[in-house]
C-alpha positions as CSV (number, residue, x, y, z in Angstrom):
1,X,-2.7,1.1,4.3
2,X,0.2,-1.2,4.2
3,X,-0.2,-4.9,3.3
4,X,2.3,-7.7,3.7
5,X,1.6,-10.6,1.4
6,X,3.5,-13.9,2.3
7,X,3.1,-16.3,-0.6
8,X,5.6,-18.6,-2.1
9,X,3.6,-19.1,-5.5
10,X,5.2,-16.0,-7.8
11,X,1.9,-16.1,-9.9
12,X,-0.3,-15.9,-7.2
13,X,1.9,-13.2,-5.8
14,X,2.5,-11.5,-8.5
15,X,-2.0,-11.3,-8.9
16,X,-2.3,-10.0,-5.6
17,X,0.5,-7.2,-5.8
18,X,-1.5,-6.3,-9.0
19,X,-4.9,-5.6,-7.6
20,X,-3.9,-4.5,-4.3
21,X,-1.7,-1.6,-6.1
22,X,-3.7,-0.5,-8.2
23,X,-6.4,0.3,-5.8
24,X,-3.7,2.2,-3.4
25,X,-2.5,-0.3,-1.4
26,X,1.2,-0.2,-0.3
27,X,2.0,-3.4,-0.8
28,X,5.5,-5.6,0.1
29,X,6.2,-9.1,-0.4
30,X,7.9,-11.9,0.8
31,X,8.4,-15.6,-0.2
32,X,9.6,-17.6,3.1
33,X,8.6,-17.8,6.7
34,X,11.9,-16.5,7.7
35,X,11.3,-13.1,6.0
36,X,7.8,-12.7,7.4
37,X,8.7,-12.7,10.6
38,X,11.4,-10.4,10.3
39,X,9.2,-8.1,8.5
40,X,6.3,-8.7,10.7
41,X,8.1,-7.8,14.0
42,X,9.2,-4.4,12.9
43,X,5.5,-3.2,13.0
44,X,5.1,-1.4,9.9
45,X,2.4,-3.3,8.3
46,X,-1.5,-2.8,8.9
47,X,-2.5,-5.9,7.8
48,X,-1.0,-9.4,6.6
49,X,-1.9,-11.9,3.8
50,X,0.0,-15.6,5.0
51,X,-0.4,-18.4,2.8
52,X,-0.3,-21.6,5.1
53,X,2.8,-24.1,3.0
54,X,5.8,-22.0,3.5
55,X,8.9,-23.5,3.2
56,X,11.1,-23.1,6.3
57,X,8.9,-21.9,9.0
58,X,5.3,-22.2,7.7
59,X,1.9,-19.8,8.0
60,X,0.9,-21.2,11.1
61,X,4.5,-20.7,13.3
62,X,4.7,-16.8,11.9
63,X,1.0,-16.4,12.5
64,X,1.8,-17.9,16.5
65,X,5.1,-15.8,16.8
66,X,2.9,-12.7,15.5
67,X,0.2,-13.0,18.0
68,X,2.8,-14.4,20.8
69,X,4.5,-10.8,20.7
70,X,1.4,-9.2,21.4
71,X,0.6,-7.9,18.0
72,X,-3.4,-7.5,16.6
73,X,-2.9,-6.3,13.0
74,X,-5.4,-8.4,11.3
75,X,-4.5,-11.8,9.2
76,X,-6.3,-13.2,6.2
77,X,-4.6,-16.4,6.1
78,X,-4.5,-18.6,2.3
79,X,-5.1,-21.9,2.6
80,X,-5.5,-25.3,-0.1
81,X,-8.8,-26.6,-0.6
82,X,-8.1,-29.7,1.4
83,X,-6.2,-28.1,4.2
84,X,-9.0,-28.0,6.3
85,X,-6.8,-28.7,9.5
86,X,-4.8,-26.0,8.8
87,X,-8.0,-23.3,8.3
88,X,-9.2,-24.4,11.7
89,X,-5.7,-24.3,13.8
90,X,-4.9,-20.7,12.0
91,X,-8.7,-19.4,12.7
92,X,-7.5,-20.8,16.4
93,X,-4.1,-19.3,16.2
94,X,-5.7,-15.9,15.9
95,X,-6.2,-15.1,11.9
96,X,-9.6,-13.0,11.4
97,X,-10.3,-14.3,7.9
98,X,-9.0,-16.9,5.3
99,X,-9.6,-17.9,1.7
100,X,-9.6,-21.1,0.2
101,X,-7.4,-21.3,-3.0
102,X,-8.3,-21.0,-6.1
103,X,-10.1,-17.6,-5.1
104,X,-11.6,-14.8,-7.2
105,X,-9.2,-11.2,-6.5
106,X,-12.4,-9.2,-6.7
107,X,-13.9,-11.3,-3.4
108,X,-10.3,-11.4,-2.0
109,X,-9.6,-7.2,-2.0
110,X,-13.6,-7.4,-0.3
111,X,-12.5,-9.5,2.1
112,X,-9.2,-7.5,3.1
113,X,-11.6,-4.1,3.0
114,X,-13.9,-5.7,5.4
115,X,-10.9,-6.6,7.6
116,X,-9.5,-3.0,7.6
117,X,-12.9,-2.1,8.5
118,X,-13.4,-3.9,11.4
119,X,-9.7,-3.3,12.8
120,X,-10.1,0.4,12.6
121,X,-13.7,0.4,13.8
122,X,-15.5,2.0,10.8
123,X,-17.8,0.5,9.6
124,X,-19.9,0.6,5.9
125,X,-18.1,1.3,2.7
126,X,-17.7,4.9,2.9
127,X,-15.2,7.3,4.9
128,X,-16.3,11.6,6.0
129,X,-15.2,14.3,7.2
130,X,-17.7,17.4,7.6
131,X,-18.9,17.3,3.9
132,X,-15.7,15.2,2.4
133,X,-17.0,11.7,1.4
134,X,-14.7,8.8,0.2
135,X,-16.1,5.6,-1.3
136,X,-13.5,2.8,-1.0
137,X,-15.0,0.6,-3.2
138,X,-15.3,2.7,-6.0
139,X,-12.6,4.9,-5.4
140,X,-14.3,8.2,-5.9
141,X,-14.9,11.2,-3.6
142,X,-17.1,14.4,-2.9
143,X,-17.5,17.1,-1.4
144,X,-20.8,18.1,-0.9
145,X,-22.0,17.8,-4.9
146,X,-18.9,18.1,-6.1
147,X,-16.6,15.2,-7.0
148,X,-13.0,15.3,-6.3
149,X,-10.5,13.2,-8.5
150,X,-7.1,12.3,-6.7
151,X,-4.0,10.4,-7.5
152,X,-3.5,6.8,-6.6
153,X,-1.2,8.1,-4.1
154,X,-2.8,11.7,-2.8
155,X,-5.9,8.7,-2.9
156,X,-3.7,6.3,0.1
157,X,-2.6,9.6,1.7
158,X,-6.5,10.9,2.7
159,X,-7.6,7.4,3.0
160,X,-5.5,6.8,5.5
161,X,-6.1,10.2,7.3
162,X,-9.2,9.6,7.6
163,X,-9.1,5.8,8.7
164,X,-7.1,7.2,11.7
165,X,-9.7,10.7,12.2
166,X,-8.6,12.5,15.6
167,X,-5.5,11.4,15.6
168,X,-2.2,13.4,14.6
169,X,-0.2,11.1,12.3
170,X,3.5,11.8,11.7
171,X,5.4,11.8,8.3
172,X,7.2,8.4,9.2
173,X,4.0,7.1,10.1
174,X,1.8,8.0,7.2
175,X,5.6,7.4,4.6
176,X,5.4,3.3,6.1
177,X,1.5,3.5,5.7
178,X,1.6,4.5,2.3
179,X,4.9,3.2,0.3
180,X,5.9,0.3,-0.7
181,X,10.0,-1.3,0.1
182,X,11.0,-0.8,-3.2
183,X,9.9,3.0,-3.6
184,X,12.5,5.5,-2.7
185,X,10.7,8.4,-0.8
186,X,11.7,10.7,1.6
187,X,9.7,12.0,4.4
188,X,9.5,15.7,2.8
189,X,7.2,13.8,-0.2
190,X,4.8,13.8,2.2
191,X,4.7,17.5,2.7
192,X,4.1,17.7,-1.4
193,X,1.1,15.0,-1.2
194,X,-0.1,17.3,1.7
195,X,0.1,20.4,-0.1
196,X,-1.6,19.1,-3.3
197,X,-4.4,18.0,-0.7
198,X,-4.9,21.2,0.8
199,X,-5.4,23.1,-2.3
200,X,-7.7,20.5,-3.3
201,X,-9.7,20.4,0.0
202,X,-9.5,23.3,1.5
203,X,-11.9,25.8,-1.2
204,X,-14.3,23.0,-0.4
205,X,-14.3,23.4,3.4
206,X,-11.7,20.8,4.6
207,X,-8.6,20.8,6.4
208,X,-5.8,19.5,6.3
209,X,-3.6,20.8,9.7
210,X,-0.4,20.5,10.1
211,X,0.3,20.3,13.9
212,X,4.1,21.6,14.2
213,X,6.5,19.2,15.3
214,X,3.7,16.1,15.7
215,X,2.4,15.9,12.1
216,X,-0.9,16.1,10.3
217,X,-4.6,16.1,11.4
218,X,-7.7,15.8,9.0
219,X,-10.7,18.2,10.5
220,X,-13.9,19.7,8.6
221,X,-13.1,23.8,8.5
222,X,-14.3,24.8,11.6
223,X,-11.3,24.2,13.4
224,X,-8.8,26.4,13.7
225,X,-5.2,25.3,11.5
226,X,-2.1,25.5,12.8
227,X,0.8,25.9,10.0
């Protein structure tokens, strides 16, 4: 999953990148109002963090040009303590969640889970396929009783297969999903994150199809692959 974090406080910032990285998150980052709605109208993001005092155009003028072009990703927004105003008329704009600063990370990457949940429709902590099992709290998975350890990224790759189950995801789809701005990766590193999956999976009765000229599909082994 791609995040977008809006935040003008480098500290702050700088906490959130942290924790949101290291549990797979692609993450990017901008400072300014300006930015985030540049980066926010090219659609590559699956969900947004928008602190409230922006300089320039502020939280709750990117949060009403977001939602005036039609888009739904979901929006935690960050507000001050004593900004209760502000909570109510971005709650009103069309954010799904906010958090009152100072906040603990540990409740804040909950809260984002929760809301990645509920705009992809799963719902619980855990993600299948036939006998594939992925906990994304605690970041491990099984197959049946065996547990399978994967990279951070092979980690974002499957999560976000099988966040999106019956559909066929394409390289450039699953390459914005999964990377960050700053990382310098071409479309064919996702056929080498796919490969290392399969051989993983695949002993352990799980596909991973590749569905020529569309992109890839996660099914349990039944179903017949296409390479």
């Amino acid at each position: 999953m791609r995040v977008l974090i809006v935040e003008d406080d480098d500290l702050l910032a700088a906490g959130l990148l942290k924790v949101l990285e290291q549990s797979g998150y692609a993450v990017d980052w901008v400072n300014n109002g300006e930015l985030a709605d540049r980066a926010l109208n090219d659609g590559e993001h699956d969900l947004v963090v928008l602190d409230i005092g922006l300089p320039g155009m502020d939280g709750l003028q990117v949060l009403k040009r977001l939602r005036s072009r039609g888009q739904t990703i979901p929006v935690m927004i960050l507000t001050a303590r004593d900004d209760v105003s502000d909570k109510v008329r971005g709650l009103d704009f069309g954010a799904d969640d906010y958090m009152v600063k100072p906040f603990e990370l540990n409740e804040f990457e909950a809260r984002l889970r929760a809301l990645i949940r509920r705009a992809v429709g799963v719902s619980g902590v855990r993600l299948s396929c036939g006998n594939l099992v992925l906990d994304t709290i605690s970041h491990r998975a099984w197959v049946g009783d065996a547990e399978v350890a994967f990279t951070v990224r092979e980690w974002a790759v499957l999560e976000y297969l099988l966040i999106h189950q019956g559909q066929v995801l394409s390289k450039d789809r699953i390459l914005q999903a999964v990377c960050n701005w700053d990382d310098s990766i071409s479309p064919n590193a996702i056929e080498v994150y796919m490969s290392r999956l399969r051989s993983k999976l695949e002993p352990l009765g799980v596909n991973v199809r590749t569905i020529r000229g569309f992109g890839y599909l996660l099914d349990a082994q039944d179903a017949e692959s296409e390479r």
